[in-house]
Z-matrix of the N, CA and C atoms (Angstrom, degrees):
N
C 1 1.441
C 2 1.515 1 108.79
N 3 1.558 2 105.26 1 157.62
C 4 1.495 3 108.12 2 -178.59
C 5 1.456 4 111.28 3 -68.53
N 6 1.085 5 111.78 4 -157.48
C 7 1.803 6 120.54 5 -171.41
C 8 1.712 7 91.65 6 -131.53
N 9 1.224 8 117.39 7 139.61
C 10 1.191 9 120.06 8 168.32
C 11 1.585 10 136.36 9 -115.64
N 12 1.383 11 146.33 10 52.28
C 13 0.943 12 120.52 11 -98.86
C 14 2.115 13 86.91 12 -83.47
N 15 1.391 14 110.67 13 -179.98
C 16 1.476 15 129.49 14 -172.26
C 17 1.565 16 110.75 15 -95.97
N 18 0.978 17 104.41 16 -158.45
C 19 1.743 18 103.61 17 -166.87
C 20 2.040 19 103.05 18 -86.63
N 21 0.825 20 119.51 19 -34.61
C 22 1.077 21 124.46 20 -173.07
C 23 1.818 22 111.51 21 -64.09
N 24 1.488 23 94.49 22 -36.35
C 25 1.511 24 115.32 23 -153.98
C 26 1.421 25 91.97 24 -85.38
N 27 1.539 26 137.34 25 -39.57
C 28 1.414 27 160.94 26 168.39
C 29 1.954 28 97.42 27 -46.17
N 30 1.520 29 96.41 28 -52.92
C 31 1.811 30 77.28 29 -160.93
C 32 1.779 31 93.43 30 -85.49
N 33 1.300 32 121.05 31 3.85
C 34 1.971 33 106.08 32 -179.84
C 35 1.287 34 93.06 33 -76.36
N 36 2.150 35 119.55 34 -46.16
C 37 1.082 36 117.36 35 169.24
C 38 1.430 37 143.00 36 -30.54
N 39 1.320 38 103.51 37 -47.48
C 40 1.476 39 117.38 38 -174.45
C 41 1.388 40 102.51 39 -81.77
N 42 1.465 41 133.57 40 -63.11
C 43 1.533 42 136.63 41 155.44
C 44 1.918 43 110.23 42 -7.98
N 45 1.312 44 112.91 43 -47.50
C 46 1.493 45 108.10 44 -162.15
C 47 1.694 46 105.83 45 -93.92
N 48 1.520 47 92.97 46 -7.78
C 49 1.822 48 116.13 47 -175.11
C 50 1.522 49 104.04 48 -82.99
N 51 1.099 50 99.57 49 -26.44
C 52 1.801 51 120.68 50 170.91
C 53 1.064 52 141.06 51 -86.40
N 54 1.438 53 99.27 52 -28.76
C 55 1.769 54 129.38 53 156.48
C 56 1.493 55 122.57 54 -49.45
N 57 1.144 56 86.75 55 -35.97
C 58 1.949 57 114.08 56 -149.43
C 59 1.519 58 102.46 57 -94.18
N 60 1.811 59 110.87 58 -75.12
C 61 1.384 60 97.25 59 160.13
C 62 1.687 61 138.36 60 -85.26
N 63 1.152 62 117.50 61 10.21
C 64 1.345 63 120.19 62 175.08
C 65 2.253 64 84.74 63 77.04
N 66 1.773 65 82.81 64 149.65
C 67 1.796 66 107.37 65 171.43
C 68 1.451 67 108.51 66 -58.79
N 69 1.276 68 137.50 67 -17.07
C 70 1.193 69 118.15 68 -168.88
C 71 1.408 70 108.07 69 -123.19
N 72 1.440 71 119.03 70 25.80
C 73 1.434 72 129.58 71 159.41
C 74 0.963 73 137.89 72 -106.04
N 75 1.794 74 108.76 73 -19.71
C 76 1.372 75 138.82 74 170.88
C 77 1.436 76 104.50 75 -52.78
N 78 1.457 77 140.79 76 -67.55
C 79 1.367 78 109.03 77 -137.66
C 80 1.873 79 84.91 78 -89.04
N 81 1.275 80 134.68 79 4.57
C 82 1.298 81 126.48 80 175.59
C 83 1.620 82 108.39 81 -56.77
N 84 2.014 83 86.02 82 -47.02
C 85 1.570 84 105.09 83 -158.59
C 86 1.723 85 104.76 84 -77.71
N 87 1.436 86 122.40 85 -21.57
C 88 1.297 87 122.53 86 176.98
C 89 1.484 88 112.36 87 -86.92
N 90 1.493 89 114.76 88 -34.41
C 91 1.784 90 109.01 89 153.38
C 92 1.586 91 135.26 90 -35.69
N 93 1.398 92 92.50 91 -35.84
C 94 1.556 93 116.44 92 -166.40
C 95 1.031 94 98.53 93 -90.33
N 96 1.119 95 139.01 94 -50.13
C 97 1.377 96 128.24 95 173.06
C 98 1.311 97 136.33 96 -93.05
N 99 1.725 98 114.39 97 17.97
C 100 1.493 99 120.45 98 143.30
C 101 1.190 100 106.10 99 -95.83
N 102 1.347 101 131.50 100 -55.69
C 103 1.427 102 116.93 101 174.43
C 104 2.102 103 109.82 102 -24.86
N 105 1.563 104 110.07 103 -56.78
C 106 1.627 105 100.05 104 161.99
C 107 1.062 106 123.57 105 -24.65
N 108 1.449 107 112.03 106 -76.86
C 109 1.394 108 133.92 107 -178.20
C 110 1.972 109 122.28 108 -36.22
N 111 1.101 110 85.77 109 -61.95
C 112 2.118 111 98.32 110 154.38
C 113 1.236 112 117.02 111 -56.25
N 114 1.264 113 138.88 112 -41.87
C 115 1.246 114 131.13 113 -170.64
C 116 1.957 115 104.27 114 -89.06
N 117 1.243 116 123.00 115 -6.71
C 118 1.112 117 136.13 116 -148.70
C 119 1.564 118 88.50 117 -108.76
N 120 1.353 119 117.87 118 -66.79
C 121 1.684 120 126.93 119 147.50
C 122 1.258 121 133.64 120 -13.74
N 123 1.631 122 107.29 121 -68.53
C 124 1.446 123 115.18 122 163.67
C 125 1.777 124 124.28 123 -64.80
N 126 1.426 125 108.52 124 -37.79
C 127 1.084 126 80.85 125 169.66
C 128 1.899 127 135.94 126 -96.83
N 129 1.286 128 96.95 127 11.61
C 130 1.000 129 123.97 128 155.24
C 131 1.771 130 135.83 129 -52.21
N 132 1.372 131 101.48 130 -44.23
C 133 1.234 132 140.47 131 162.05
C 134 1.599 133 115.08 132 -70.15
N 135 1.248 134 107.63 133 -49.63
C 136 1.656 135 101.61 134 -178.53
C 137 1.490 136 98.98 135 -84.84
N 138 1.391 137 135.58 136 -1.79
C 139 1.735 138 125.55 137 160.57
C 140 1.283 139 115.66 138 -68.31
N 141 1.378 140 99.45 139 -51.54
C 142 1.457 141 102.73 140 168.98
C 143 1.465 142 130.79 141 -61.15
N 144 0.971 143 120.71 142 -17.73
C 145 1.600 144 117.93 143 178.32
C 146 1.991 145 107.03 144 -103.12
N 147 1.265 146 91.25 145 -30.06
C 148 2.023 147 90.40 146 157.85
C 149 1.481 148 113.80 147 -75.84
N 150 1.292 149 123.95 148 -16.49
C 151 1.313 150 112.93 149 174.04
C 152 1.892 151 108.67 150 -89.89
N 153 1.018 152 91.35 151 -17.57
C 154 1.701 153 80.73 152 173.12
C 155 1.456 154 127.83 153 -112.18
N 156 0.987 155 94.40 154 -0.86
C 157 1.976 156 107.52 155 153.77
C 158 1.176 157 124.30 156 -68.03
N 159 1.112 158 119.26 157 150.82
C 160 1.535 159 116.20 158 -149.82
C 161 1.946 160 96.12 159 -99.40
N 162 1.158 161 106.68 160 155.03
C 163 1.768 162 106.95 161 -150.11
C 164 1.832 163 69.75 162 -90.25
N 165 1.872 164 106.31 163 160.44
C 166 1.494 165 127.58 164 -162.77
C 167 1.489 166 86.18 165 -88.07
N 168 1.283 167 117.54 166 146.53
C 169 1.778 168 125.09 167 169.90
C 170 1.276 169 100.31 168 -96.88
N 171 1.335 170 108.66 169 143.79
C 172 1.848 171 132.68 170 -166.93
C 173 2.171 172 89.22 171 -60.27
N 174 1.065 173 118.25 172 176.32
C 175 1.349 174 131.75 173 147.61
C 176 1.061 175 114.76 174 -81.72
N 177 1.798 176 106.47 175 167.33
C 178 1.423 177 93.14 176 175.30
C 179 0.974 178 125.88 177 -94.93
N 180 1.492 179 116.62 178 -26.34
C 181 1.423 180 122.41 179 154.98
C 182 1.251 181 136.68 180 -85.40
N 183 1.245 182 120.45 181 137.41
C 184 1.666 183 116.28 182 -162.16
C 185 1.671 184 98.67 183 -91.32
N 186 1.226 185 110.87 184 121.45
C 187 1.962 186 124.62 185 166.63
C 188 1.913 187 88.88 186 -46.73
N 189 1.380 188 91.42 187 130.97
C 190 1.653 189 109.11 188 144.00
C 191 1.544 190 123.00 189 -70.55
N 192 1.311 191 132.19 190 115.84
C 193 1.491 192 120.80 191 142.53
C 194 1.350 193 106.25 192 11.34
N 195 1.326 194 107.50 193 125.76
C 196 1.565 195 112.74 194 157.54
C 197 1.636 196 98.10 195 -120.90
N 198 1.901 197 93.14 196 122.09
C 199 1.339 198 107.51 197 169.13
C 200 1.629 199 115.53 198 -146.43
N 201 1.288 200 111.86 199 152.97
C 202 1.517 201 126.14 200 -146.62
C 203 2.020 202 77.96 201 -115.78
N 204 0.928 203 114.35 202 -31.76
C 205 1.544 204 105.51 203 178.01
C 206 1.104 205 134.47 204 -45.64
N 207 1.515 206 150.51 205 104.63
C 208 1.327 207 144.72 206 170.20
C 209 1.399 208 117.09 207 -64.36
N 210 1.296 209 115.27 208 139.10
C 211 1.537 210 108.75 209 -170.31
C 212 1.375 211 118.37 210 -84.87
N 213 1.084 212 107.77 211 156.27
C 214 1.776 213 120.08 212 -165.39
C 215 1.637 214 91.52 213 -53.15
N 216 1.250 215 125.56 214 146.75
C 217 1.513 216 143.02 215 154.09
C 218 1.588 217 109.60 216 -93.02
């Protein structure tokens, strides 16, 4: 199993997260990485709903090539 750390272990974390980029980079850097998080979601979401749609059945007749080309002589 993973490691989780607890509440205590979260704020040394965040403290050294603060260290690192300075207070006025954080909410750029925490924007940026929910905006991730949403896009990570959604497309998450649109796998799942293409995987449970039912796959398109071929026609029965297959289209010919459409070509305007005359053939070489």
């Amino acid at each position: 199993m993973g490691f989780l750390p607890s509440g205590s272990e979260w704020l040394i974390i965040l403290v050294i997260v603060l260290i690192i980029f300075g207070g006025s980079r954080l909410p750029g850097l925490f924007k940026a990485l929910g905006q991730g998080v949403k896009e990570f979601r959604d497309a998450s979401k649109d796998d799942n709903k293409d995987a449970n749609q039912e796959p398109e059945k071929p026609s029965a007749t297959p289209e010919a090539p459409k070509s305007d080309d005359k053939p070489a002589a």
